[in-house]
C-alpha positions in Angstrom: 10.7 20.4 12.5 11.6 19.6 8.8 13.2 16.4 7.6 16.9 17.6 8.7 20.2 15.8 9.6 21.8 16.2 12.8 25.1 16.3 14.6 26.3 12.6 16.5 26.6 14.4 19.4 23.3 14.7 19.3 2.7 -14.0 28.1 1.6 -13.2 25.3 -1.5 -15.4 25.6 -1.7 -18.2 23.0 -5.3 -20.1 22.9 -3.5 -23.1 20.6 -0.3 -24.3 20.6 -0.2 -24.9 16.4 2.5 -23.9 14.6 2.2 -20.2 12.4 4.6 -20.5 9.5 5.8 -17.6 7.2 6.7 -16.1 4.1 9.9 -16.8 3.0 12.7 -13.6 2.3 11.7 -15.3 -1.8 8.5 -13.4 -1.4 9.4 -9.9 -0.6 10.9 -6.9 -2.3 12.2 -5.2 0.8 12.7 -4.3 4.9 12.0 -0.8 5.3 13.1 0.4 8.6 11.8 3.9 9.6 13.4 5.9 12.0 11.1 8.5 13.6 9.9 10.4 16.8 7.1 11.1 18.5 8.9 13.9 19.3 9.8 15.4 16.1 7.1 17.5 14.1 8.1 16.2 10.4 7.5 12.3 11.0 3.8 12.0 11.5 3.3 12.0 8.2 6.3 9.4 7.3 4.1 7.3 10.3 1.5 7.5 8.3 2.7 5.9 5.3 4.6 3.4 6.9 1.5 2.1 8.0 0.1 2.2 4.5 3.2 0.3 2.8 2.8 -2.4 5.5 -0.9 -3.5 3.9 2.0 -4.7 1.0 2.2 -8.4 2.0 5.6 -7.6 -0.3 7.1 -5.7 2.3 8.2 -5.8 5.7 8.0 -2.3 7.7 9.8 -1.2 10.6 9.3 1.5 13.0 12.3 2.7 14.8 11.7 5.2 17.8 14.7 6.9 18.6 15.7 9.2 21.7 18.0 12.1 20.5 15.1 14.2 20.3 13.4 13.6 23.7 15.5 16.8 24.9 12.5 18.9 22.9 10.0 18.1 26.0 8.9 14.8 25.4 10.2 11.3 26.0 9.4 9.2 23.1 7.2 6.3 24.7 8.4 3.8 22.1 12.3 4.9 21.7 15.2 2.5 22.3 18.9 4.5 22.2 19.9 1.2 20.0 17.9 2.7 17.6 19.6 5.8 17.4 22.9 4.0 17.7 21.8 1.6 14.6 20.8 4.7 12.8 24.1 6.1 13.4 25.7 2.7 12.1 23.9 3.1 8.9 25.0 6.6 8.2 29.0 5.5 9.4 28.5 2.7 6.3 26.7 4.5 4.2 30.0 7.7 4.6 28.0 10.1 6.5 28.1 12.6 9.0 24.5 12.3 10.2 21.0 11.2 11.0 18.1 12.4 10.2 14.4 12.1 10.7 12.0 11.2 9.8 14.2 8.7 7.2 13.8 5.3 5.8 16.6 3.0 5.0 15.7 0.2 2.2 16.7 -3.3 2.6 20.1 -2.0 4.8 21.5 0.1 1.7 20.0 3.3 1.1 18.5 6.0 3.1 15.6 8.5 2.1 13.4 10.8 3.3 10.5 8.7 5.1 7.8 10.9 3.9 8.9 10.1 0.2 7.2 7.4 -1.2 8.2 7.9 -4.6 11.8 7.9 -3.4 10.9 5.1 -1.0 9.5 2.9 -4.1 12.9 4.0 -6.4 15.4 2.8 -3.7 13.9 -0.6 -3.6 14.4 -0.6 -7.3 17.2 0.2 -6.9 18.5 -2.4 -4.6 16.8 -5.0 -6.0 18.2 -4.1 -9.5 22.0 -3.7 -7.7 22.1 -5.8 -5.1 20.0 -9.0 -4.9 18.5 -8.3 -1.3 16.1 -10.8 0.6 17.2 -14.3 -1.5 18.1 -16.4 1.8 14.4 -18.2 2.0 14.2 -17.8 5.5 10.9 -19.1 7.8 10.0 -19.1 11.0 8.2 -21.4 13.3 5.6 -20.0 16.5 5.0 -23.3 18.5 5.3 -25.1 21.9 6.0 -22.1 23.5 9.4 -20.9 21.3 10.4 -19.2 18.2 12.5 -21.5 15.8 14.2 -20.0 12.6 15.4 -21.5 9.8 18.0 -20.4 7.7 19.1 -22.1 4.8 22.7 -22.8 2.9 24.0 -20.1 1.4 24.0 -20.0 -2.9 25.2 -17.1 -3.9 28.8 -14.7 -2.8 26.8 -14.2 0.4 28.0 -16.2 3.3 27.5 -14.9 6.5 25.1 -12.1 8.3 24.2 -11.9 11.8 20.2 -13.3 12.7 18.3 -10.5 15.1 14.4 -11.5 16.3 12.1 -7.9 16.6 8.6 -8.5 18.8 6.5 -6.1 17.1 3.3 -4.6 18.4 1.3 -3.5 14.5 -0.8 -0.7 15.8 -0.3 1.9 18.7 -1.8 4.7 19.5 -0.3 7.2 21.7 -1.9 10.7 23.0 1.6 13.3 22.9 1.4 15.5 26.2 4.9 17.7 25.2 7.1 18.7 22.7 6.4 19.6 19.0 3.6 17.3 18.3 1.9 18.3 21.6 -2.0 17.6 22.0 -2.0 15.3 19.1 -2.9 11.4 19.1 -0.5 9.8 16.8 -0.6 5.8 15.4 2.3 4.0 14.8 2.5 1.1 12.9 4.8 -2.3 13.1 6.6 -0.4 16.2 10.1 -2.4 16.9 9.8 -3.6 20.7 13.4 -5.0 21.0 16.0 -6.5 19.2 17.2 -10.6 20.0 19.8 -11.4 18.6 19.7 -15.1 17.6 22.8 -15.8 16.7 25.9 -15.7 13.3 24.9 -17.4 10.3 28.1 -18.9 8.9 26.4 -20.1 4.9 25.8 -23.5 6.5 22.0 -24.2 7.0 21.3 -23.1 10.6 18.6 -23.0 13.2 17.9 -20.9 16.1 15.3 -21.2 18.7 14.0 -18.8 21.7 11.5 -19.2 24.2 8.9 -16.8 23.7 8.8 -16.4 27.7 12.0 -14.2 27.0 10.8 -11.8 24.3 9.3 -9.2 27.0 11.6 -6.9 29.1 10.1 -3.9 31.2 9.0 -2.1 28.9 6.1 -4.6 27.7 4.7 -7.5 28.5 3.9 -10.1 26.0 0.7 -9.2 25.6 1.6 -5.8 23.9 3.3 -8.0 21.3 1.2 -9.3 17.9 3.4 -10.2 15.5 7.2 -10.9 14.9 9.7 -10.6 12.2 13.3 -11.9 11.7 15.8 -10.4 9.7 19.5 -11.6 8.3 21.6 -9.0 7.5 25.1 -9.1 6.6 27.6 -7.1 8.8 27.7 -6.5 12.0 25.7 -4.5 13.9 28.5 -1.6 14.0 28.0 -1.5 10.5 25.2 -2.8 9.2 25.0 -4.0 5.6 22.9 -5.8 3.3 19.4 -7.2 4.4 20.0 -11.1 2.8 16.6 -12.7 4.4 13.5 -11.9 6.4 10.3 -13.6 7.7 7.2 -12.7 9.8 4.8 -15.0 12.2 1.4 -13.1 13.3 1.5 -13.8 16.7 -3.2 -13.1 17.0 
């Protein structure tokens, strides 16, 4: 399957209870969010790099499963349909008419072919040179059992973006029994687990907290989980925009 767009119709055990502090958004040049398939033939090698950019303590990677192509014979272990739907959302802002994969989308603004690292490295130029992405210093506490994020006063013509939490399991092996990658043991890096939504930041400083009891649903448990990351992004999550702050917490 070639890179190719498509119709719409288409307890985690902690052995100390210290505090793991982040980056700040300051720190980073960009989220890269990569939405892919173990399904579809053209992404292993977009997996691949993704889990090469992510040794860049510079950026924060993403991997996005989506569902639209489990019809092909194999349900994606690692898919969530809000994937697809916030892939969807992205293309609505960005004008278009489809998805595609395997693609990246840089820092909210800009979508390329995931398998492009040339064109993967330009768009971050790009949005850092046009649009000022990741200034909100943004960090993130692991301690006493809960998640607490901090997000600071706004200073610039950005005022408001919506706070989502992602559990993240780093590295994931999975054997593929169907479909187009059939008989092949794939490894997916930084996969997205679920999205929390903490809450609306409003340019005031704001905090938000979460017990880490409620990050696991039934499709892991905490112990699948090793690291977290937090994004603000401006929009809404019908339409997606601008990625204004991001931290991670290491979670091993």
């Amino acid at each position: 399957m070639n890179y190719r767009h498509i119709a719409f119709a288409v307890a985690l055990i902690f052995t100390s209870p210290a505090a793991l502090t982040v980056a700040s958004a300051g720190e980073q040049r960009a989220v890269i969010e990569l939405f892919t398939s173990q399904g579809c033939s053209s992404c292993p090698p977009a997996d691949k790099l993704l889990g090469e950019l992510g040794r860049d303590p510079s950026l924060l990677t993403m991997s996005l499963a989506v569902d639209y192509w489990d019809y092909l014979g194999w349900k994606d272990t690692f898919a969530l349909h809000g994937h697809s739907v916030r892939q969807r959302a992205y293309a609505i802002a960005r004008g278009e008419s489809g998805v595609a994969t395997p693609q990246a989308v840089i820092n909210g603004l800009i979508a390329v072919n995931g398998s492009d690292k040339a064109a993967i490295e330009a768009a971050i130029a790009k949005t850092r040179a046009s649009a000022a992405p990741l200034t909100l210093p943004v960090t993130m506490i692991v301690a006493n059992g809960k998640v607490t994020v901090a997000v600071p006063a706004a200073k610039d013509e950005h005022r408001d973006g919506e706070v989502w939490l992602c559990p993240i399991t780093s590295k994931a092996p999975v054997t593929i029994g169907r479909g187009e990658n059939h008989d092949r043991t794939l490894t997916y890096h930084n996969v997205v687990r679920r999205w929390v939504k903490l809450g609306d930041w409003r340019g005031q400083a704001a905090s938000f907290s979460v017990p880490l009891a409620d990050l696991s649903n039934g499709d892991y448990s905490l112990r699948d989980i090793d690291h977290l990351a937090v994004v603000v992004q401006s929009g809404v999550a019908a339409k997606p925009g601008l990625m204004l702050g991001a931290a991670t917490a290491s979670l091993r």
